[in-house]
C-alpha positions as CSV (number, residue, x, y, z in Angstrom):
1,X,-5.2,-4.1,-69.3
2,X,-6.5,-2.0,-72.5
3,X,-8.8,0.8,-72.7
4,X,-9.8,3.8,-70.4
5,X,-11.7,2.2,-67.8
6,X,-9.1,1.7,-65.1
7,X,-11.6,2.6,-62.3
8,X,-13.0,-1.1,-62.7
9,X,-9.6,-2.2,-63.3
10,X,-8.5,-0.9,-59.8
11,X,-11.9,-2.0,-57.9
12,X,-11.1,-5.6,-59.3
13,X,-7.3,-5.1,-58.5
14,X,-8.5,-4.3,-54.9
15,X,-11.1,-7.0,-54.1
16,X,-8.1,-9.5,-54.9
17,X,-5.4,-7.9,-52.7
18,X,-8.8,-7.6,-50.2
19,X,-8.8,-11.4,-50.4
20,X,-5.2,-11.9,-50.6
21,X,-3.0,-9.2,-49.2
22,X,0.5,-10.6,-50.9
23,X,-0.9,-11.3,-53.9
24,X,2.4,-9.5,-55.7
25,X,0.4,-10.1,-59.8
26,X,-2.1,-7.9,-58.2
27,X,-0.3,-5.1,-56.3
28,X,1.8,-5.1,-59.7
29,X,-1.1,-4.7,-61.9
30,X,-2.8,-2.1,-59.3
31,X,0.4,-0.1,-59.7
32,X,0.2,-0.1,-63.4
33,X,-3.5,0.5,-63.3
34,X,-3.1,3.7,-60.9
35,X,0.2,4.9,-63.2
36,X,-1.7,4.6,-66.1
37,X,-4.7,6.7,-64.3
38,X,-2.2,9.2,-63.8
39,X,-0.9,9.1,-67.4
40,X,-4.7,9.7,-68.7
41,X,-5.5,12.6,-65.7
42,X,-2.0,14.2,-67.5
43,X,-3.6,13.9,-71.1
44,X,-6.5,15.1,-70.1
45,X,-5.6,18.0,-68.4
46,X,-3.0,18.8,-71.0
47,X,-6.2,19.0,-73.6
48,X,-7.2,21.5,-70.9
49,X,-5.1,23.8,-71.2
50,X,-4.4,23.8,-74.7
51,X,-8.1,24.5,-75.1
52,X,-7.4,27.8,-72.7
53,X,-9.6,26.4,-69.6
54,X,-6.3,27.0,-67.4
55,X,-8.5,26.5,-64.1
56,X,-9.8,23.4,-65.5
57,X,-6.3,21.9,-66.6
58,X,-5.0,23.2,-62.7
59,X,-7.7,20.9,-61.0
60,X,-7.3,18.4,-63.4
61,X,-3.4,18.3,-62.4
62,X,-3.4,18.8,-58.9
63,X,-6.0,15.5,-58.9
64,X,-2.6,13.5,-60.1
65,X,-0.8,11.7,-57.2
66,X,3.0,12.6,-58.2
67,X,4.1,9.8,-56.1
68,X,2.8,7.2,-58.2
69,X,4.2,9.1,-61.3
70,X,7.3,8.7,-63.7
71,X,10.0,11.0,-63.3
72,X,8.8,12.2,-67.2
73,X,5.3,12.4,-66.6
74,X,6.2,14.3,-62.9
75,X,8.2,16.9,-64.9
76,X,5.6,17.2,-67.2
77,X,3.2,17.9,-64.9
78,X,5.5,20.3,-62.8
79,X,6.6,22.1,-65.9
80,X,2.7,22.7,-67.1
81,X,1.5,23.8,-64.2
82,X,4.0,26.3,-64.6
83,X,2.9,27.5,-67.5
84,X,-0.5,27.7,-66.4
85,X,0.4,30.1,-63.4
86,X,2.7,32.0,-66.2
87,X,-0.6,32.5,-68.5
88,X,-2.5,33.9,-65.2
89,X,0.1,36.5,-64.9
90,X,1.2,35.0,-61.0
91,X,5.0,34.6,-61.9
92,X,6.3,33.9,-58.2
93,X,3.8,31.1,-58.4
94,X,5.4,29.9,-61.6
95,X,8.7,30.3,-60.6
96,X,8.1,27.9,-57.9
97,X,6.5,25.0,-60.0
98,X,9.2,25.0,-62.7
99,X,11.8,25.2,-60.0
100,X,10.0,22.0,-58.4
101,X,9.9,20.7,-62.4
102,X,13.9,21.2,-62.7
103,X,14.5,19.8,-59.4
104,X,12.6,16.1,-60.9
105,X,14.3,16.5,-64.2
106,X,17.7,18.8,-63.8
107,X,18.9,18.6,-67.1
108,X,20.5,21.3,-68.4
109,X,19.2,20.5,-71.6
110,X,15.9,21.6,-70.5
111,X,16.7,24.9,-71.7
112,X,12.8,26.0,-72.0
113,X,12.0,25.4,-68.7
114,X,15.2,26.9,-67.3
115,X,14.4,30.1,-69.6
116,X,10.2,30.2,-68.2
117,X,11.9,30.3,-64.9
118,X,14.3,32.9,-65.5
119,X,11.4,35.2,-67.2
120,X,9.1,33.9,-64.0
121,X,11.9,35.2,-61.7
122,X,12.6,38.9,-64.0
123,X,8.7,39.3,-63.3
124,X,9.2,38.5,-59.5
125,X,12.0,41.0,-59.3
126,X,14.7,38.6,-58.5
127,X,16.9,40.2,-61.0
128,X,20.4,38.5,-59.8
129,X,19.0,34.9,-60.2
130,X,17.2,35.8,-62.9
131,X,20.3,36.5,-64.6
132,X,21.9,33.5,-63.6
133,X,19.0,31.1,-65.5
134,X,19.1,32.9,-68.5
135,X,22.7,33.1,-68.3
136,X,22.7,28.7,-68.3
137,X,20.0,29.5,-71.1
138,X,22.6,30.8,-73.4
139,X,24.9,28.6,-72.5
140,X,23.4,25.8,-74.1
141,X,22.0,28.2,-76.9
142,X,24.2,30.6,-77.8
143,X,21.3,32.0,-80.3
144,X,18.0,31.5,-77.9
145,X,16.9,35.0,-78.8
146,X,14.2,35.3,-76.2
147,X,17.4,34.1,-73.3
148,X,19.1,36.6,-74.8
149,X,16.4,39.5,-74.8
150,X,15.4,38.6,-71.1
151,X,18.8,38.8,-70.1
152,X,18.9,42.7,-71.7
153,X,16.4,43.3,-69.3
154,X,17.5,42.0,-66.2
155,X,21.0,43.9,-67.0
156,X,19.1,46.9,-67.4
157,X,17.0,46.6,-64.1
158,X,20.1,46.0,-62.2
159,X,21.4,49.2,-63.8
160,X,24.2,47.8,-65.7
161,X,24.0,49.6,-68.6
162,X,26.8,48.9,-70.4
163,X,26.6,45.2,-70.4
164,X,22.7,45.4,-71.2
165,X,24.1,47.8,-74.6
166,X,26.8,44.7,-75.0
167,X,24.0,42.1,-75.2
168,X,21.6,43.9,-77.0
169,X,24.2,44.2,-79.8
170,X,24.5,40.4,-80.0
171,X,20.6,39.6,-80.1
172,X,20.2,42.4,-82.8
173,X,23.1,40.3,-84.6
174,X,21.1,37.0,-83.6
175,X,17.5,38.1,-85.1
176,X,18.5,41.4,-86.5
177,X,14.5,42.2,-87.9
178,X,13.1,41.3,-84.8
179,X,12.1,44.5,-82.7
180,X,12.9,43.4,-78.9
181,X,16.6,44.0,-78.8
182,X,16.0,47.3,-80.2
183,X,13.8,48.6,-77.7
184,X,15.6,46.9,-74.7
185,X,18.9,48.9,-76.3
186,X,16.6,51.7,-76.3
187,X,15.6,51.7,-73.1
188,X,20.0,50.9,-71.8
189,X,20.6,54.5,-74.0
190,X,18.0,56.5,-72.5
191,X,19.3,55.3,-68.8
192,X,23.0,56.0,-69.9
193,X,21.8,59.8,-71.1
194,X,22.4,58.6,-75.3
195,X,19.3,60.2,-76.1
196,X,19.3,60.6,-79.9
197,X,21.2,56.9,-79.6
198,X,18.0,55.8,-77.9
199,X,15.4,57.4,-80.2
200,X,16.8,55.6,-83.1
201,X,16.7,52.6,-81.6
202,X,12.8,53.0,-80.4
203,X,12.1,54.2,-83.8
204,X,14.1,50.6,-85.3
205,X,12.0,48.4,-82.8
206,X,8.7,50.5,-84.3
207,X,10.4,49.4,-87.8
208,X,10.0,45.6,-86.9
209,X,7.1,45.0,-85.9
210,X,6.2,46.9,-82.3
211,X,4.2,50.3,-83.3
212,X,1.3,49.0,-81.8
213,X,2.6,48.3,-78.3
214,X,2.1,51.0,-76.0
215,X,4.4,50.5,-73.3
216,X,6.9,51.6,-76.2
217,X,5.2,54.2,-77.4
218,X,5.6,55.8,-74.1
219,X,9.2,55.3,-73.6
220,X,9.7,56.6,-77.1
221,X,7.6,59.7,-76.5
222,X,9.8,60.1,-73.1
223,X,13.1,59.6,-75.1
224,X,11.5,62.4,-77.2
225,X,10.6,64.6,-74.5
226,X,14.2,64.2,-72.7
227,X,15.6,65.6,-75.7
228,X,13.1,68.5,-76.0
229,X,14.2,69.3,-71.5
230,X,17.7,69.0,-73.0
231,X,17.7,71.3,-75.9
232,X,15.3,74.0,-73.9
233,X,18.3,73.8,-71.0
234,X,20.3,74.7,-73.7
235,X,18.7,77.7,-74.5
236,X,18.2,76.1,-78.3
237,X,14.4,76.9,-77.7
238,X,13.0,76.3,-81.8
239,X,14.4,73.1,-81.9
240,X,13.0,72.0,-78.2
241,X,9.9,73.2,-79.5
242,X,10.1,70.5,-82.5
243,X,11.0,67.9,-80.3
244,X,8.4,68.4,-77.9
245,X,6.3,68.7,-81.0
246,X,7.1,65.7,-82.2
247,X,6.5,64.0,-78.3
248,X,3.4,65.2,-78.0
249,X,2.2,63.7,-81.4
250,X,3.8,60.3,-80.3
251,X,1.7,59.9,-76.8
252,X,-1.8,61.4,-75.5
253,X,-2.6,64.4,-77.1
254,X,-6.0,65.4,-74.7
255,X,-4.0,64.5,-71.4
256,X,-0.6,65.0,-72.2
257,X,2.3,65.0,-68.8
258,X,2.2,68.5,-67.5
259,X,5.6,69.1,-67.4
260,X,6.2,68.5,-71.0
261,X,3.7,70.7,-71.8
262,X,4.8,73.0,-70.0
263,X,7.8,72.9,-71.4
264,X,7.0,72.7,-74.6
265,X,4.8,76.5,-73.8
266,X,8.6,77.5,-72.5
267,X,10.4,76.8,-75.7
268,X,6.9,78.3,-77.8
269,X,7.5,81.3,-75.1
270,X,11.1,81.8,-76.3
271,X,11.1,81.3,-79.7
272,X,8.8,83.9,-80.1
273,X,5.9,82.4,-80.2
274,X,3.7,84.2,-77.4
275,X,0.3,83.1,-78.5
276,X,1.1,79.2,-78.6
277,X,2.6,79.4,-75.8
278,X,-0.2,80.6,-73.6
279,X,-2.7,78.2,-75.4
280,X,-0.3,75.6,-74.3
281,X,-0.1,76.8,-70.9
282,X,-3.7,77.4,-70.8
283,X,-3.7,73.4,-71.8
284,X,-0.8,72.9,-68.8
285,X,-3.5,73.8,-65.9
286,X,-6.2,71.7,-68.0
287,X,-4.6,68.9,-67.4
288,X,-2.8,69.6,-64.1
289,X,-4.7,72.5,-62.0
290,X,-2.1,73.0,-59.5
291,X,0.4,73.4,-61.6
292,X,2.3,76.9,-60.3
293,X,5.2,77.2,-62.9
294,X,2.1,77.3,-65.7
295,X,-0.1,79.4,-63.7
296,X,3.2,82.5,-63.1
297,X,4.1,81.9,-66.7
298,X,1.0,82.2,-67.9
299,X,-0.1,85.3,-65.7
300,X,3.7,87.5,-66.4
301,X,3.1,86.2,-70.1
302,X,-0.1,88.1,-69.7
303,X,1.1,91.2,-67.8
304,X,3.6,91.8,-70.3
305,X,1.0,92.1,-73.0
306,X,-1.3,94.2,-70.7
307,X,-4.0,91.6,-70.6
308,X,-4.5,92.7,-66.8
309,X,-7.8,90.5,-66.3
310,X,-6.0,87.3,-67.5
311,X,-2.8,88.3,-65.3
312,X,-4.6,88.5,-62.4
313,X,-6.6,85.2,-63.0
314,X,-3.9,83.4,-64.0
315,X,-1.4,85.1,-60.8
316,X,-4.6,84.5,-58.2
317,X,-4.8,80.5,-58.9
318,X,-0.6,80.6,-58.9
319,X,-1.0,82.4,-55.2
320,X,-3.6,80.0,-54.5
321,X,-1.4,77.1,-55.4
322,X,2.0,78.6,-53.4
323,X,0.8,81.4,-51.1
324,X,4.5,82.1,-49.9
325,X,5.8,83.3,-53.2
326,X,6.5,86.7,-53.0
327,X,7.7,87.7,-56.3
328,X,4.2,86.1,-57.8
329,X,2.4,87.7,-55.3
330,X,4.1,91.1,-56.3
331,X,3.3,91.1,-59.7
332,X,-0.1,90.1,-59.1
333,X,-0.2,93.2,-56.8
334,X,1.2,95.1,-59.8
335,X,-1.3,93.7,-62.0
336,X,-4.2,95.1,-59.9
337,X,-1.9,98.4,-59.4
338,X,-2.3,98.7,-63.4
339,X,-5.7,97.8,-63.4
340,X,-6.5,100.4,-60.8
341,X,-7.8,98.1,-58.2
342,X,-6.1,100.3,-55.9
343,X,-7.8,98.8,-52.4
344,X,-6.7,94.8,-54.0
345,X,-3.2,96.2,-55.0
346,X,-2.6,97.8,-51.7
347,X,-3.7,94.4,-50.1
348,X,-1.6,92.3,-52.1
349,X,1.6,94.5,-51.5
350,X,0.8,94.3,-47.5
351,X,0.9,90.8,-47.6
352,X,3.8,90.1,-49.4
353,X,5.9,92.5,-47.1
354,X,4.2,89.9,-44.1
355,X,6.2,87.4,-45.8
356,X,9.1,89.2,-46.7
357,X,9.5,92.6,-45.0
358,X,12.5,93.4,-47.2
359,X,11.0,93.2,-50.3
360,X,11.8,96.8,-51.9
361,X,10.0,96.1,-55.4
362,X,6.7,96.2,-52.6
363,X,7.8,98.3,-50.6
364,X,8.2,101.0,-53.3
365,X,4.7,100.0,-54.8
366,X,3.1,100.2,-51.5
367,X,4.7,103.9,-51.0
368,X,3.5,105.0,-54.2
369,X,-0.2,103.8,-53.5
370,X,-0.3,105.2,-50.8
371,X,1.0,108.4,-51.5
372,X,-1.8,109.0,-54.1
């Protein structure tokens, strides 16, 4: 039998095993016919999803009857369909068809299957197995640099640090200008605390190749910002302030996180920098309006300079936010004291001491008001 047109080969096949049930040429050649049918279904949906139609090549495949298949063409089939569910972005649907593909063809030497079901589990979040396929992928290629960098990863979601560091060192080694091993080290130093350890490495993987991914950029601008929260605890507020600086300019300048902004206004604040620091404050409760630590900050900031309108906007909206702190309410009362709202100061001192009847700064204040 030549050619494509095994339909008319099987119809012909069929009307003689109609007309004689044991004729074994027949059933042979019908066997042949419908193996070959599967062989051409298997080209055809392989053109499939080469081409990208990944629904196409999935109907095309699941029309194959396995059972009549070859254990090559079954793993072939298995494996693709795989891949396909891979390219979809459904790993636990993957994982299943490779695991089905190894189970036809176990070979260990199928080291690219093993290694697309070990990234299939990592996606899944079956870390510990995951591990376990990448760790038979590297067996059989010491240097299988994607094995190896999926392997970092795994380490690092199952918090082991150390070993992820280890690893890391011997992919850099492997492909020492590709960028992946320097991020995944990255990202093992910023867990482990190795801050400064970590920014270098984000800034290496940037180096090879990766500037343009953004889940990188935001871990680096993080690394960047931990440093900035670790220079400000240390009361080393200029050089917070560059870090910050320097985080800021890394991520999403118009919505920036809060916190480091905030922060970043507390180092401004300390170094002397008043006026920055309330524009970046101002910016704080842009982006986040409830945010109380900006609002007080913002408000004493104010109240120091006697700027007693801002104070009391800014000490209102940090009341409004947390209503049960007293020392904010106090100063707000203060503000409106200095101000000469005598009836709002009087007001604002009253209900602190509803709060907190042993509050003497109010107590005092309330006194003197009253006494005028």
């Amino acid at each position: 039998m030549r050619g494509t047109n095994v339909e008319s080969a099987l119809e012909c096949f069929d009307a003689v095993l109609s007309a004689d049930p044991n004729n074994g040429e027949a059933a042979a050649n019908k066997k042949g016919a419908l193996m070959l049918q599967c062989s051409l279904s298997s080209d055809a949906a392989n053109a499939l999803f080469r081409s990208g139609d990944f629904d196409g090549a999935l109907v095309k495949y699941s029309s194959i009857d396995l059972e009549l298949a070859n254990t090559e063409l079954k793993f072939q089939v298995l494996n693709n369909i795989g891949a396909i569910h891979m390219e979809k972005r459904d790993p636990r649907m993957a994982s299943d068809y490779f695991k089905k593909a190894l189970a036809v063809e176990g070979k260990s030497t199928m080291v690219d299957t093993i290694h697309n079901l070990a990234t299939a589990l990592k996606g899944i979040g079956s870390f510990v197995e995951a591990l376990q396929y990448f760790d038979s992928c590297i067996a059989e290629q010491p240097e299988f640099y994607s094995a190896l960098c999926g392997r970092i990863e795994v380490l690092n979601s199952l918090s082991r640090f150390d070993e992820a560091i280890e690893a890391s060192n011997k992919a850099i080694k492997v492909k020492p200008d590709e960028y992946r091993a320097y991020a995944d080290r990255g990202f093992s130093n910023l867990k482990r605390g190795e801050v400064d350890a970590a920014i270098l490495d984000f800034e290496g993987a940037m180096e090879r190749g990766s500037r343009n991914s953004a889940d990188l950029m935001k871990v680096y601008c993080l690394a960047v910002s931990v440093k900035g929260d670790k220079l400000l605890n240390s009361q080393r507020f200029a050089e917070a302030a560059t870090a910050y600086e320097k985080a800021l300019s890394i991520g999403n300048s118009d919505t920036p996180p809060a916190a480091m902004l905030f922060n970043y206004s507390l180092s401004l604040l300390h170094s002397g920098r008043k006026d920055e620091a309330i524009v970046n404050m101002q910016h704080t409760v842009e982006v986040a309006p409830d945010f109380f630590n900006a609002w007080a900050a913002m408000g004493l900031a104010f109240l120091q300079d006697e700027k007693y309108e801002k104070c009391i906007k800014a000490l209102t909206e940090a009341v409004r936010v947390k209503p049960e702190e007293v020392e904010v309410m106090y100063h707000l009362g203060v503000a409106y004291l200095k101000s000469n709202m005598l009836v709002e100061a009087v007001d604002t001192f009253r209900k602190v001491l509803t709060i907190n009847p042993a509050h003497e700064p109010s107590q005092k204040a309330l006194s003197m008001v009253e006494a005028r």
